[in-house]
gemmi code that builds the backbone of each chain (N, CA, C; Angstrom):
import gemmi

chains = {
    "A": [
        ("UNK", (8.793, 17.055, 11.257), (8.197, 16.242, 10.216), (6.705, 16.550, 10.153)),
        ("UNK", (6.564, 16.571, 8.849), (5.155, 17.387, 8.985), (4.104, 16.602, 8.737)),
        ("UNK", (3.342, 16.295, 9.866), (1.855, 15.398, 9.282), (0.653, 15.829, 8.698)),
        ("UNK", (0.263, 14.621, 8.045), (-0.848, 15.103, 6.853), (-2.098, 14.532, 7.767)),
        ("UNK", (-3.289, 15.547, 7.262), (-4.791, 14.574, 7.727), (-5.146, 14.643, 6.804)),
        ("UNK", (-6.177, 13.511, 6.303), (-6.622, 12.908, 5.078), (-7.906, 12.437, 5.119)),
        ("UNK", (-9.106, 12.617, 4.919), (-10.193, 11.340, 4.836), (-9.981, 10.175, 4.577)),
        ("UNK", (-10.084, 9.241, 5.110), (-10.014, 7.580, 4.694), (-11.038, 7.807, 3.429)),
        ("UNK", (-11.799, 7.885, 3.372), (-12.536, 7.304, 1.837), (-13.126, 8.517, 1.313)),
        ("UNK", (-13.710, 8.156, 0.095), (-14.927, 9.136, -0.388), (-15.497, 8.608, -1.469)),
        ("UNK", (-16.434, 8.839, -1.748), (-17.457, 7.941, -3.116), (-17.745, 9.109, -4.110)),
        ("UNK", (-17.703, 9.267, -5.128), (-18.219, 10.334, -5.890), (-19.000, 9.623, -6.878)),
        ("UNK", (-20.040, 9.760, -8.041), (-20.296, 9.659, -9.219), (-19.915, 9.889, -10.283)),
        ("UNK", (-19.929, 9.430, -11.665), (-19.076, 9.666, -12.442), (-19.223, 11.161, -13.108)),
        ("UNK", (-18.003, 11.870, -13.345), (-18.801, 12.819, -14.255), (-18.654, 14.039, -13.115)),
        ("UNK", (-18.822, 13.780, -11.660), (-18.572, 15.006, -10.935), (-17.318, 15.020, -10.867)),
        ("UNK", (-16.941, 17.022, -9.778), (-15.753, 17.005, -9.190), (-15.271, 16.546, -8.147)),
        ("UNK", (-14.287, 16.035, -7.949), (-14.012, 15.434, -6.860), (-12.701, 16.520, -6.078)),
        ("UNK", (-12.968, 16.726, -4.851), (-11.875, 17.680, -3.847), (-12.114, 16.871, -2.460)),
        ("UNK", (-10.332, 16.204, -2.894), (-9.940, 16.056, -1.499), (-9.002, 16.719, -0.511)),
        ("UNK", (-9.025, 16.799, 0.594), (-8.514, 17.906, 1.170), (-7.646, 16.855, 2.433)),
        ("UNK", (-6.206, 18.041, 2.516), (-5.495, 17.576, 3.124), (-4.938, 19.012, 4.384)),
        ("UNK", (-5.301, 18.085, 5.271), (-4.671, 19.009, 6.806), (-2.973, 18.855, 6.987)),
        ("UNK", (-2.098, 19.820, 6.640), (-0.949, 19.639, 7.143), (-0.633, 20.655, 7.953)),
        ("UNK", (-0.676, 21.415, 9.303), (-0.773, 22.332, 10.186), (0.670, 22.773, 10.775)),
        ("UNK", (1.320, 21.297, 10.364), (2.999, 22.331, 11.014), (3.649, 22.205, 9.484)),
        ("UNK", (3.220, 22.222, 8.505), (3.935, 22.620, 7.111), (5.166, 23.297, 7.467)),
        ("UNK", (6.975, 23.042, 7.144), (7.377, 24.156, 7.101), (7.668, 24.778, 5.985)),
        ("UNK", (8.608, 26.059, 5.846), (8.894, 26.792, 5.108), (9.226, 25.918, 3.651)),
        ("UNK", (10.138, 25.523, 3.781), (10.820, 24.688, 2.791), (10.007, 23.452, 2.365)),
        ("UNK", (9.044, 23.351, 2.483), (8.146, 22.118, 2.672), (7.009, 21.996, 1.154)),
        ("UNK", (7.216, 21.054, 0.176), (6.586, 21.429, -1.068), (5.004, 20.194, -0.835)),
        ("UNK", (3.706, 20.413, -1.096), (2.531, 19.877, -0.780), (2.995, 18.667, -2.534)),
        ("UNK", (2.715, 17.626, -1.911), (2.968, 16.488, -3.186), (1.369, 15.814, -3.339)),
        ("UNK", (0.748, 15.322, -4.295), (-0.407, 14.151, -4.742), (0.412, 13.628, -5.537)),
        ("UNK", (-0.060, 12.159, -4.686), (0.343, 10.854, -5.544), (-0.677, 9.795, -6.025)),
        ("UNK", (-0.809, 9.227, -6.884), (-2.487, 8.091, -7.144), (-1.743, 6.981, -7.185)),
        ("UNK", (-2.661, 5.939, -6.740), (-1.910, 4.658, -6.383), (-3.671, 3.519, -7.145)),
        ("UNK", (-2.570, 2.684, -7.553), (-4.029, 1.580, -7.980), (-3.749, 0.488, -6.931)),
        ("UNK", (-4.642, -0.288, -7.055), (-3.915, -1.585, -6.535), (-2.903, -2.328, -7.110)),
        ("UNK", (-2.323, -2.667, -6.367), (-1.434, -3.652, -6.871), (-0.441, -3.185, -7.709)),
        ("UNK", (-0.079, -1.529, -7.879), (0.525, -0.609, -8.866), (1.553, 0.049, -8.060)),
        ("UNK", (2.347, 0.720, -7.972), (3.480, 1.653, -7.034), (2.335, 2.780, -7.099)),
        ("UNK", (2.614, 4.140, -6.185), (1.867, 4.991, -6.161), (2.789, 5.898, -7.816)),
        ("UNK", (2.019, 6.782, -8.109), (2.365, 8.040, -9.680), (2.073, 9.632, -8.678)),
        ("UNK", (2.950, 10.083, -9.261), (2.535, 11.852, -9.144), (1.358, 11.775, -9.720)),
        ("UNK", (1.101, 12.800, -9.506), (-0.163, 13.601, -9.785), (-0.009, 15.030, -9.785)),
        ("UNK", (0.605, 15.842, -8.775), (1.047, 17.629, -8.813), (1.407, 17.527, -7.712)),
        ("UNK", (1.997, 18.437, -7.876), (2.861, 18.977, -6.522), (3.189, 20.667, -6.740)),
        ("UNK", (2.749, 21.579, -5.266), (2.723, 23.250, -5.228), (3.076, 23.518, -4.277)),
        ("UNK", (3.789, 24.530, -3.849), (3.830, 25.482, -2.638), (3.268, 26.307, -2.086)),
        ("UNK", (2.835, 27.142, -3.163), (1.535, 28.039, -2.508), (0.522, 28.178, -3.789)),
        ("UNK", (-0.486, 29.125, -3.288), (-2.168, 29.508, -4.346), (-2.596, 28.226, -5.296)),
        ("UNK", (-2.338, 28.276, -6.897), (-3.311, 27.123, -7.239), (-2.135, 26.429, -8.158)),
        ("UNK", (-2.224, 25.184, -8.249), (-1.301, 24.591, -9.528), (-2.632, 24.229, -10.275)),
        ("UNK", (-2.546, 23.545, -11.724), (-3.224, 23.083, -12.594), (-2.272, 22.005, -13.387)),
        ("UNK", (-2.657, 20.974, -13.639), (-1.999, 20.018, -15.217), (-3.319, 19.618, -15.988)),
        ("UNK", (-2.309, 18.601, -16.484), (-3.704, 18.056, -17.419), (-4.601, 17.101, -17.097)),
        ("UNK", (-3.908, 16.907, -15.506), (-4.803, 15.769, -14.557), (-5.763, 16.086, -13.803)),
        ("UNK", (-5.293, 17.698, -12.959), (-5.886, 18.275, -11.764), (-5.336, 19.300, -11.455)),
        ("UNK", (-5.783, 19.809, -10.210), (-5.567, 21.234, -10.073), (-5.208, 20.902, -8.621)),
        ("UNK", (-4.310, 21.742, -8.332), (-3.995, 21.662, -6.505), (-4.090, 23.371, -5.674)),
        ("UNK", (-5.499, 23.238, -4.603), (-5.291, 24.582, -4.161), (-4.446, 24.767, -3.087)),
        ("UNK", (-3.988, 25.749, -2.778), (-3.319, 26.011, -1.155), (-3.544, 27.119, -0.968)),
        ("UNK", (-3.863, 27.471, 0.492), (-3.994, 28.582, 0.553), (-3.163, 29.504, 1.382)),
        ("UNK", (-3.261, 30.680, 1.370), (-1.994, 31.679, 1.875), (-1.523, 30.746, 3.085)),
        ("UNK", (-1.767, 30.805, 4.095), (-1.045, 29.667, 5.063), (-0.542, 28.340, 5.008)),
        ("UNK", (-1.044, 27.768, 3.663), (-0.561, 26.690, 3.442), (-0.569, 25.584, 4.183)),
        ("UNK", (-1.763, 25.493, 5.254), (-1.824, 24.403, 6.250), (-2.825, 23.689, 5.999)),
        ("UNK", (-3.417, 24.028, 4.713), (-3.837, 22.555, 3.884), (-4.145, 23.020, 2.702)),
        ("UNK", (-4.428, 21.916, 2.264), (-4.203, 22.067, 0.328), (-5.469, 20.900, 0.140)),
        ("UNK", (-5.975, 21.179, -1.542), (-6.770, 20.350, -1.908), (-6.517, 19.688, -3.313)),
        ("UNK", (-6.983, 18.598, -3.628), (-7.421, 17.816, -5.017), (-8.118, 17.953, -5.594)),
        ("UNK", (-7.873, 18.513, -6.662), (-9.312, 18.658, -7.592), (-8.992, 18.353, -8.547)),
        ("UNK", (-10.321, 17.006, -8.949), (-10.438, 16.290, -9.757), (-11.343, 16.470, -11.051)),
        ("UNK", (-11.368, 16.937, -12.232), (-12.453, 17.413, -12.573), (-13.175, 16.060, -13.131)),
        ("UNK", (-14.320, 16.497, -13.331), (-15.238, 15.118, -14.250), (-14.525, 13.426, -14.151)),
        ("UNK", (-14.498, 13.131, -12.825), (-13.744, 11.624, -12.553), (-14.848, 10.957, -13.181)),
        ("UNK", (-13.737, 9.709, -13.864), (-14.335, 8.324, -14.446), (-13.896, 7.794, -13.466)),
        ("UNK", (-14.902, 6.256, -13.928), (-14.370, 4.787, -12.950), (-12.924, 4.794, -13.009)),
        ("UNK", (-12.073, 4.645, -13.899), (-10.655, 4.870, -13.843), (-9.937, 5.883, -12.459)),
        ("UNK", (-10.660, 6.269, -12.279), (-9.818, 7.619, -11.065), (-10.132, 7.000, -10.005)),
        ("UNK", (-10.792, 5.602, -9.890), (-10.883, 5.302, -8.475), (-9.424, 4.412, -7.675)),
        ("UNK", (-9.028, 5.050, -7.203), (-7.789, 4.733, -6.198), (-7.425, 5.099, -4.831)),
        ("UNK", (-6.409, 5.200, -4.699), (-5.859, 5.815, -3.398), (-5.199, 7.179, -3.817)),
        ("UNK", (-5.380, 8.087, -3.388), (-5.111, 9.447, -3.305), (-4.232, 9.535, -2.131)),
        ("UNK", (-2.746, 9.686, -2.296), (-1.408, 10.580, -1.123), (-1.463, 12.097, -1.276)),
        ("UNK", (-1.732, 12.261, 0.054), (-0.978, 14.058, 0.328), (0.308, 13.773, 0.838)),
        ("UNK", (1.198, 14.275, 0.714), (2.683, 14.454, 1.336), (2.992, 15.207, 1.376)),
        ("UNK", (3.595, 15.688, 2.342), (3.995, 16.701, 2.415), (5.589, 16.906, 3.375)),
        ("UNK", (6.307, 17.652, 2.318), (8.236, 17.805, 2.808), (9.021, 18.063, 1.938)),
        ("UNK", (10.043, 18.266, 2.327), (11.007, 18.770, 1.294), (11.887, 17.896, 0.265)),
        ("UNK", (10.450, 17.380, -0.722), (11.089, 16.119, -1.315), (12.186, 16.859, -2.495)),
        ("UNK", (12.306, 18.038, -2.728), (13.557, 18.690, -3.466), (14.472, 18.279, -3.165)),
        ("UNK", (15.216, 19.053, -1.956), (16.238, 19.188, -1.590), (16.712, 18.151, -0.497)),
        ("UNK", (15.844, 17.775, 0.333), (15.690, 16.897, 1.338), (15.658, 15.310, 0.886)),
        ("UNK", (14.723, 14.917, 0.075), (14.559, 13.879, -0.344), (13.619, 13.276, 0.651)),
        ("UNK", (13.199, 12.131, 0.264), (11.958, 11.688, 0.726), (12.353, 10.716, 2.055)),
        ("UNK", (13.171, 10.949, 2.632), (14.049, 10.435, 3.766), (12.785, 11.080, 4.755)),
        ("UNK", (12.294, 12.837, 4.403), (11.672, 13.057, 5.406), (10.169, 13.675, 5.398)),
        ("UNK", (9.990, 12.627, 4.558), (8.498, 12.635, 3.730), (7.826, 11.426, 4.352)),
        ("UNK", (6.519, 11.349, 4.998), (5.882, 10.154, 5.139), (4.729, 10.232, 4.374)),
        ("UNK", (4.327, 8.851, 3.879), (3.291, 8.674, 3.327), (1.709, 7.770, 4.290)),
        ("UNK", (1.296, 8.612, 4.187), (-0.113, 7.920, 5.167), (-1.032, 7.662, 4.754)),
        ("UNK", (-1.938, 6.892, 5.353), (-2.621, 6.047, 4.849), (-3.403, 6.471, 3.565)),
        ("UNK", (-3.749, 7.661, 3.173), (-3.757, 8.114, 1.662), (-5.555, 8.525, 2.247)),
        ("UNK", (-6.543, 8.707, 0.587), (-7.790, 9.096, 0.748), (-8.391, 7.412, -0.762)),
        ("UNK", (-8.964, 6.655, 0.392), (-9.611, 5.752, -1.031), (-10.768, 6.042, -2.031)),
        ("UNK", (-10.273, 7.316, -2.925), (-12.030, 7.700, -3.941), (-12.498, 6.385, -4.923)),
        ("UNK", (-14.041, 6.019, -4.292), (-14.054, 5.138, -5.271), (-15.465, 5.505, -5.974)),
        ("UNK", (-14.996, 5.478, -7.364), (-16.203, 5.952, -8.066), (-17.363, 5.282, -8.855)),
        ("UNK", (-18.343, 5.908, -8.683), (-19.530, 5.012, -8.533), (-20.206, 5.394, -9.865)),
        ("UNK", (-20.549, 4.381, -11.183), (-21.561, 4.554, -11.954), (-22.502, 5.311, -11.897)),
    ],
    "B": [
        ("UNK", (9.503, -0.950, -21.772), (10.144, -1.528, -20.695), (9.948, -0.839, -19.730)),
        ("UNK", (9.728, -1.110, -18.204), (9.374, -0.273, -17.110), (10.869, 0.328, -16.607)),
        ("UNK", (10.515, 1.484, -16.417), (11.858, 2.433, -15.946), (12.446, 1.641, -14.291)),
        ("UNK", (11.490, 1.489, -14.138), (12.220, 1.087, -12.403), (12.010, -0.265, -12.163)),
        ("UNK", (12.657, -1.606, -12.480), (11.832, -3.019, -12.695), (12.506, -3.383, -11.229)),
        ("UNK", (11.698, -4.492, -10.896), (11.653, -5.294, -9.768), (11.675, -6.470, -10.132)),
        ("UNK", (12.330, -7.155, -9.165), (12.339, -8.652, -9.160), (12.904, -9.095, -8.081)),
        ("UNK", (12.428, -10.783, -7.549), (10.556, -10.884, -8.445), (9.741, -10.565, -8.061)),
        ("UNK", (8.614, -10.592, -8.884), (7.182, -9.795, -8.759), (6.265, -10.474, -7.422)),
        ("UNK", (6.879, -11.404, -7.403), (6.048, -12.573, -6.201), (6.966, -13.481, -5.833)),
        ("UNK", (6.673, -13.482, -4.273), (7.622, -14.524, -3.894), (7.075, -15.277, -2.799)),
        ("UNK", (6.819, -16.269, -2.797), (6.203, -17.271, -1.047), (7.637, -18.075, -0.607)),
        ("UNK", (8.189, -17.773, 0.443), (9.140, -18.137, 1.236), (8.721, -18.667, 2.179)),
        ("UNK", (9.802, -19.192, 3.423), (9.378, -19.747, 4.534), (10.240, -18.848, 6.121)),
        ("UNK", (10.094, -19.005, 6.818), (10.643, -18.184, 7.748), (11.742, -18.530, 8.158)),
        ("UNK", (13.111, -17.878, 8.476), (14.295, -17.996, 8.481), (14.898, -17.774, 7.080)),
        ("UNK", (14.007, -17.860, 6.304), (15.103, -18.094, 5.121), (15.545, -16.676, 4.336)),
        ("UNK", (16.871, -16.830, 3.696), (17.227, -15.102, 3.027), (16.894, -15.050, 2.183)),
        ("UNK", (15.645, -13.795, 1.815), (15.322, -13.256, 0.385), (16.091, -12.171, -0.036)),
        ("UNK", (16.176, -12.097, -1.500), (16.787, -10.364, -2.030), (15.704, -10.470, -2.427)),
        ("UNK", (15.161, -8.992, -2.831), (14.526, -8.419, -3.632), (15.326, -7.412, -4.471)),
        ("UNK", (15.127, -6.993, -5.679), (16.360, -6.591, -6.790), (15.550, -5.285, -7.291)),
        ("UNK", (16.513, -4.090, -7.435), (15.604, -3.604, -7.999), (16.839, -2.579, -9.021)),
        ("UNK", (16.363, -2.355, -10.443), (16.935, -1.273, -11.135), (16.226, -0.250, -12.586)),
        ("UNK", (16.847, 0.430, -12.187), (16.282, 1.434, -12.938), (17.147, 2.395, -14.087)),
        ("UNK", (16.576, 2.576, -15.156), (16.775, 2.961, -15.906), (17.235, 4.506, -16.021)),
        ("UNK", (16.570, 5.110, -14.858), (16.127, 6.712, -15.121), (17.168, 7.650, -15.322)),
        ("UNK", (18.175, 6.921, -14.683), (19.886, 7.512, -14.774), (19.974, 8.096, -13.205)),
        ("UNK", (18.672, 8.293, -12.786), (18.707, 8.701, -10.772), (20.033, 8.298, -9.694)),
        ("UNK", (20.371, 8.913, -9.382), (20.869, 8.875, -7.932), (20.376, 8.250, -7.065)),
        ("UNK", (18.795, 8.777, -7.007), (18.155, 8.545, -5.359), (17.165, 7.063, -6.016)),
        ("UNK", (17.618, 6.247, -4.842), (16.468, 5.347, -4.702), (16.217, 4.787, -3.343)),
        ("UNK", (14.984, 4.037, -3.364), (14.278, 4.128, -1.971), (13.597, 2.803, -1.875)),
        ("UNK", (13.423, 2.069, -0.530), (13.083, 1.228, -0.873), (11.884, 1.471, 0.502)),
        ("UNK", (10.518, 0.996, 0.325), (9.135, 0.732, 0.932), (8.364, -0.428, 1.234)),
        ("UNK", (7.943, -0.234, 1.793), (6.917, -1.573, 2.547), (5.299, -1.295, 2.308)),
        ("UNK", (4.612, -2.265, 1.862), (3.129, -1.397, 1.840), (2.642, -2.524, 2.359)),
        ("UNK", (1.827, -2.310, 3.962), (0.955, -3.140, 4.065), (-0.746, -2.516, 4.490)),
        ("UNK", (-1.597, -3.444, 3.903), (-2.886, -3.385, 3.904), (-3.439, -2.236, 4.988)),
        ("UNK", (-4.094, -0.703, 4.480), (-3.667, 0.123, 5.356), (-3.385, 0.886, 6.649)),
        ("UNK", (-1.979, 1.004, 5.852), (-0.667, 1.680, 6.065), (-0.127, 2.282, 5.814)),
        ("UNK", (-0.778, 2.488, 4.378), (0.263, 3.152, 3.543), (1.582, 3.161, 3.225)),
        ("UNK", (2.608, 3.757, 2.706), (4.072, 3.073, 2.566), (4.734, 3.573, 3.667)),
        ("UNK", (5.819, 2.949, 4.047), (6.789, 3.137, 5.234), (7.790, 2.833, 4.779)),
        ("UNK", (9.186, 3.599, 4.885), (10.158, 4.091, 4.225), (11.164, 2.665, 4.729)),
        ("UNK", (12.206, 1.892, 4.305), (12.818, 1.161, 5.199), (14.093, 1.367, 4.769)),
        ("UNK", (14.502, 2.135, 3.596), (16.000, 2.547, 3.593), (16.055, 3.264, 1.876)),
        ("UNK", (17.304, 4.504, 2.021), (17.311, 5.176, 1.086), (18.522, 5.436, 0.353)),
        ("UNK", (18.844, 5.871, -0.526), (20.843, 5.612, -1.021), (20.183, 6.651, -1.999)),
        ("UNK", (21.324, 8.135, -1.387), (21.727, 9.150, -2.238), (22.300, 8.855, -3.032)),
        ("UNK", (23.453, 8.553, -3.126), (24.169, 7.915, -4.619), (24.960, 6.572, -3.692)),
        ("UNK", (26.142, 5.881, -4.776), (26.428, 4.832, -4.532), (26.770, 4.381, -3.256)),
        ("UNK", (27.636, 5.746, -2.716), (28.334, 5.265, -1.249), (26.970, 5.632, -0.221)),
        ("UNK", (26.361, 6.335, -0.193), (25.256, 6.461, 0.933), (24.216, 5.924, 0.960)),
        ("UNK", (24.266, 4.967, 2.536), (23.213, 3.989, 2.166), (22.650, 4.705, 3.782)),
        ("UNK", (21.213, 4.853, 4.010), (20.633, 5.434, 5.305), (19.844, 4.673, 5.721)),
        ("UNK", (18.943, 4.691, 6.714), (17.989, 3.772, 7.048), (16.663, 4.705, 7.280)),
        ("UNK", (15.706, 4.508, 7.120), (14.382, 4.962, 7.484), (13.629, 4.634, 8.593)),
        ("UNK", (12.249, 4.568, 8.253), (11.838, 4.723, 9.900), (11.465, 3.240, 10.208)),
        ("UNK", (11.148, 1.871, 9.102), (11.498, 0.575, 9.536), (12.051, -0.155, 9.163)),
        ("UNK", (13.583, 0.215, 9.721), (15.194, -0.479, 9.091), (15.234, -1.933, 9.721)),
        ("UNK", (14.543, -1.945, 10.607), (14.741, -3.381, 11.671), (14.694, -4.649, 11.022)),
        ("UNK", (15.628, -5.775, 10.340), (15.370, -6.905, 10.153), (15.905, -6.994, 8.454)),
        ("UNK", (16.228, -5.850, 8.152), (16.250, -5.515, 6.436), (17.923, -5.084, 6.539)),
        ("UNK", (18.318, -5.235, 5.186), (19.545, -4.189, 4.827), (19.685, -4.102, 3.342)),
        ("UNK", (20.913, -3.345, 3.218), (20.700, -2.908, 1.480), (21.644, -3.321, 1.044)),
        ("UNK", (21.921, -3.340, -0.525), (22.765, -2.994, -0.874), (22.763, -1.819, -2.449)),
        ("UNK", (23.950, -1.231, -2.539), (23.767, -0.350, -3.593), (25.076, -0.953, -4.441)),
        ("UNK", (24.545, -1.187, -5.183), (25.316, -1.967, -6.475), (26.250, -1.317, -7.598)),
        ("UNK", (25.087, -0.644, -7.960), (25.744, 0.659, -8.667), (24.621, 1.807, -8.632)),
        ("UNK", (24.807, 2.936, -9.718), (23.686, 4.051, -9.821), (22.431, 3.118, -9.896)),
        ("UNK", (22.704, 2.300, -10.553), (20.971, 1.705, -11.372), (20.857, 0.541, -10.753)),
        ("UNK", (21.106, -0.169, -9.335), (20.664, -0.995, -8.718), (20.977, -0.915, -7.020)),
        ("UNK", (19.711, -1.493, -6.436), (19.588, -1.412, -4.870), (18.942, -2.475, -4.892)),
        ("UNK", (19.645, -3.092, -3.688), (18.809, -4.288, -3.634), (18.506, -4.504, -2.065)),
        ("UNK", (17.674, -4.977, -2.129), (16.900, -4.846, -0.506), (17.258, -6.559, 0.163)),
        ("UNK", (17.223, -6.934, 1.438), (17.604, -8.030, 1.860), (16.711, -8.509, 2.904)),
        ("UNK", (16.236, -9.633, 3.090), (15.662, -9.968, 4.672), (16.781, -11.450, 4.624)),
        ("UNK", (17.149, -10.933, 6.119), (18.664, -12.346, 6.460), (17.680, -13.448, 6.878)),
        ("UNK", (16.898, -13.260, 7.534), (16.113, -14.049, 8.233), (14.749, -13.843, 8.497)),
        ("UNK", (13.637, -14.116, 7.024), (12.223, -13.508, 6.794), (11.250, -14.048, 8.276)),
        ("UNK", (10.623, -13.071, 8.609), (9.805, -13.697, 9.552), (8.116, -13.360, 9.170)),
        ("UNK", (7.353, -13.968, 9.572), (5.722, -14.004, 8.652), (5.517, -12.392, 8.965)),
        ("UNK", (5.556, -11.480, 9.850), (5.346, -10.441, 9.521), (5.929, -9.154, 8.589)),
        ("UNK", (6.519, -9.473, 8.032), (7.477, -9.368, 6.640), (6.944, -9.078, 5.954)),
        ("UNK", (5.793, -10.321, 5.650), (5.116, -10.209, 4.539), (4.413, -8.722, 4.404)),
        ("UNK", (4.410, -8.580, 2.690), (3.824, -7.508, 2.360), (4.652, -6.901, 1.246)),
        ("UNK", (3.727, -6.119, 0.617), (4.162, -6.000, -0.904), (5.468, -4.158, -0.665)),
        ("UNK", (6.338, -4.728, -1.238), (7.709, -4.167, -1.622), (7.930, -3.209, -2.846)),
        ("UNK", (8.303, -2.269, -2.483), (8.169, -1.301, -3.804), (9.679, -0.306, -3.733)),
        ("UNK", (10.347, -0.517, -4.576), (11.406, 0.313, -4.686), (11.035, 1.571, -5.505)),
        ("UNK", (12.040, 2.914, -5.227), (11.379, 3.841, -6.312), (13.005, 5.154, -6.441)),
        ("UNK", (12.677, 6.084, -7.451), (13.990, 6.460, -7.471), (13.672, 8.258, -7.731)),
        ("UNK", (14.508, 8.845, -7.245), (13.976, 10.423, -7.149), (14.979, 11.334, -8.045)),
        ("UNK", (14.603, 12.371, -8.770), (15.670, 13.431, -9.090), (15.207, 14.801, -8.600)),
        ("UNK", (16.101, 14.539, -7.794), (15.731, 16.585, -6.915), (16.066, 17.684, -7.435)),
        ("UNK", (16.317, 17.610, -9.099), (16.615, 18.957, -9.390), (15.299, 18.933, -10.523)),
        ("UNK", (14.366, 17.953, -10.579), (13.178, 18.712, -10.653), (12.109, 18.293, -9.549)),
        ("UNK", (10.928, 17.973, -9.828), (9.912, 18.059, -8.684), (10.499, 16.979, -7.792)),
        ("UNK", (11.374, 16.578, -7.558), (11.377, 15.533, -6.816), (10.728, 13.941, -7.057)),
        ("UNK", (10.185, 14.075, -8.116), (9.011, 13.237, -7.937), (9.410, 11.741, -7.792)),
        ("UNK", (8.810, 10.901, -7.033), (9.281, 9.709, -7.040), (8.846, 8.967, -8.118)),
        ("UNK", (9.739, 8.020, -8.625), (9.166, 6.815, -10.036), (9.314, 5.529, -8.593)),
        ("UNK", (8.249, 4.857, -9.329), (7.828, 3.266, -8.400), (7.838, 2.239, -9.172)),
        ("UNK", (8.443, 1.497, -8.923), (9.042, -0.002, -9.325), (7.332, -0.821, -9.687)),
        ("UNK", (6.758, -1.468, -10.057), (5.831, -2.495, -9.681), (5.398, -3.198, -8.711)),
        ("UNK", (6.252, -3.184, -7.984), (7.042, -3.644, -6.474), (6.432, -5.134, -6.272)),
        ("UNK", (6.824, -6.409, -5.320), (7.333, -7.008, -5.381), (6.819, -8.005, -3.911)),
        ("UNK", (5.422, -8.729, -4.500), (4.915, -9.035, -3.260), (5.340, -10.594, -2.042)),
        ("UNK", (6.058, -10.421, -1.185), (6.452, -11.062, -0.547), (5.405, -12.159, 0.394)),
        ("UNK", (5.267, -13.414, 0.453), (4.220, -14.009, 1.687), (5.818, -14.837, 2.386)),
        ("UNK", (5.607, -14.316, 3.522), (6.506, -15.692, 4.365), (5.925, -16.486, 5.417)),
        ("UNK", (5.942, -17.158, 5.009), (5.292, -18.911, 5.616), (5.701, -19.235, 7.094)),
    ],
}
model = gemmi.Model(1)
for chain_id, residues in chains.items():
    chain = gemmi.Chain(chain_id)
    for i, (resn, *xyz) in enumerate(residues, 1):
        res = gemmi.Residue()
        res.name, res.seqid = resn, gemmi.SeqId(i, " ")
        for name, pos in zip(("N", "CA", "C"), xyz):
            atom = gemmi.Atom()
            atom.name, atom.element = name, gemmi.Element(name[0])
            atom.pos, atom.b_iso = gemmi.Position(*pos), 0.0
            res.add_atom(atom)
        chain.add_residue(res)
    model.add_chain(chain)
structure = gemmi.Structure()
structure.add_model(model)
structure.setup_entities()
């Protein structure tokens, strides 16, 4: 089971990028890197999910790199709205299902005027 | 209408006593899951149902059980709530033949007295 490291918090300003970065060091093979955003008081939402080099949507971009033993968030130009809880997860929520996926304590970005 | 609804949204009980928490979804999913979120912790898995007949337990099954009703309902149980219980409840439902991604209920905040 593969654990994630996460920053507990981070503060950004509005208008910058925001990259949070996630340590997962025994990643395995079969193992897909997930972001989830969570508000308060809300269930957590996707956000992207990749296996390897870069994903992009219309939310963010997710890097990984050739080893894949950590991956990042990138947020471009965050508003007050983007301030939440940020999940890395990481497992084989395909095929496996999230039976062997944990979710930890997440990254809290909260953004500052 | 929310794809994955919960009920109810709030509940103050007293200890010993049996709550359901209800949950169904629209999405046409197989997989649903049911979570615990307390103040952080992040979520912790407490039981999962591939389809109707498979019901599993996660990593805090202790004190809880399920039931699976049909495709579009799981319902979560405490026989006998005890004050550390408390804490907000979130069901959610997966399809693994695309990203996996989980959908989250509103989920469903419990205080027991």
């Amino acid at each position: 089971l593969a654990k994630t490291t996460q920053p507990i918090s981070m503060d950004s300003y509005e208008g910058q990028e925001v990259n949070i970065t996630c340590s997962h060091n025994n990643i395995a093979t079969n193992d897909y890197i997930t972001w989830y955003q969570q508000f308060p008081s809300q269930g957590p939402r996707f956000i992207i999910q990749g296996y390897k080099t870069k994903v992009t949507n219309e939310v963010a971009s997710l890097f990984i790199p050739a080893d894949r033993k950590s991956s990042t968030l990138s947020l471009p130009r965050v508003s007050l709205s983007d301030t939440a809880v940020y999940y890395c997860l990481v497992g084989d929520s395909l095929w496996g299902g999230y039976q062997k996926v944990t979710f930890g304590t997440g990254t809290k970005l909260q953004v500052i005027p | 209408d929310a794809d994955v609804t919960q009920t109810p949204r709030n509940r103050i009980t007293k200890t010993g006593k049996r709550i359901m928490l209800e949950c169904s979804q629209t999405k046409g999913h197989d997989r649903m899951y049911w979570y615990r979120q307390d103040p952080g912790l992040g979520l912790r898995l407490i039981y999962y149902s591939f389809d109707v007949k498979d019901i599993n337990k996660g990593e805090i099954s202790d004190g809880y059980s399920v039931s699976r009703q049909a495709q579009a309902k799981f319902s979560l149980s405490l026989e006998s709530a005890i004050p550390n219980q408390t804490a907000l409840y979130f069901c959610a439902t997966s399809d693994p033949t695309d990203t996996g991604e989980l959908f989250f209920g509103e989920g469903s905040r419990l205080t027991v007295l």
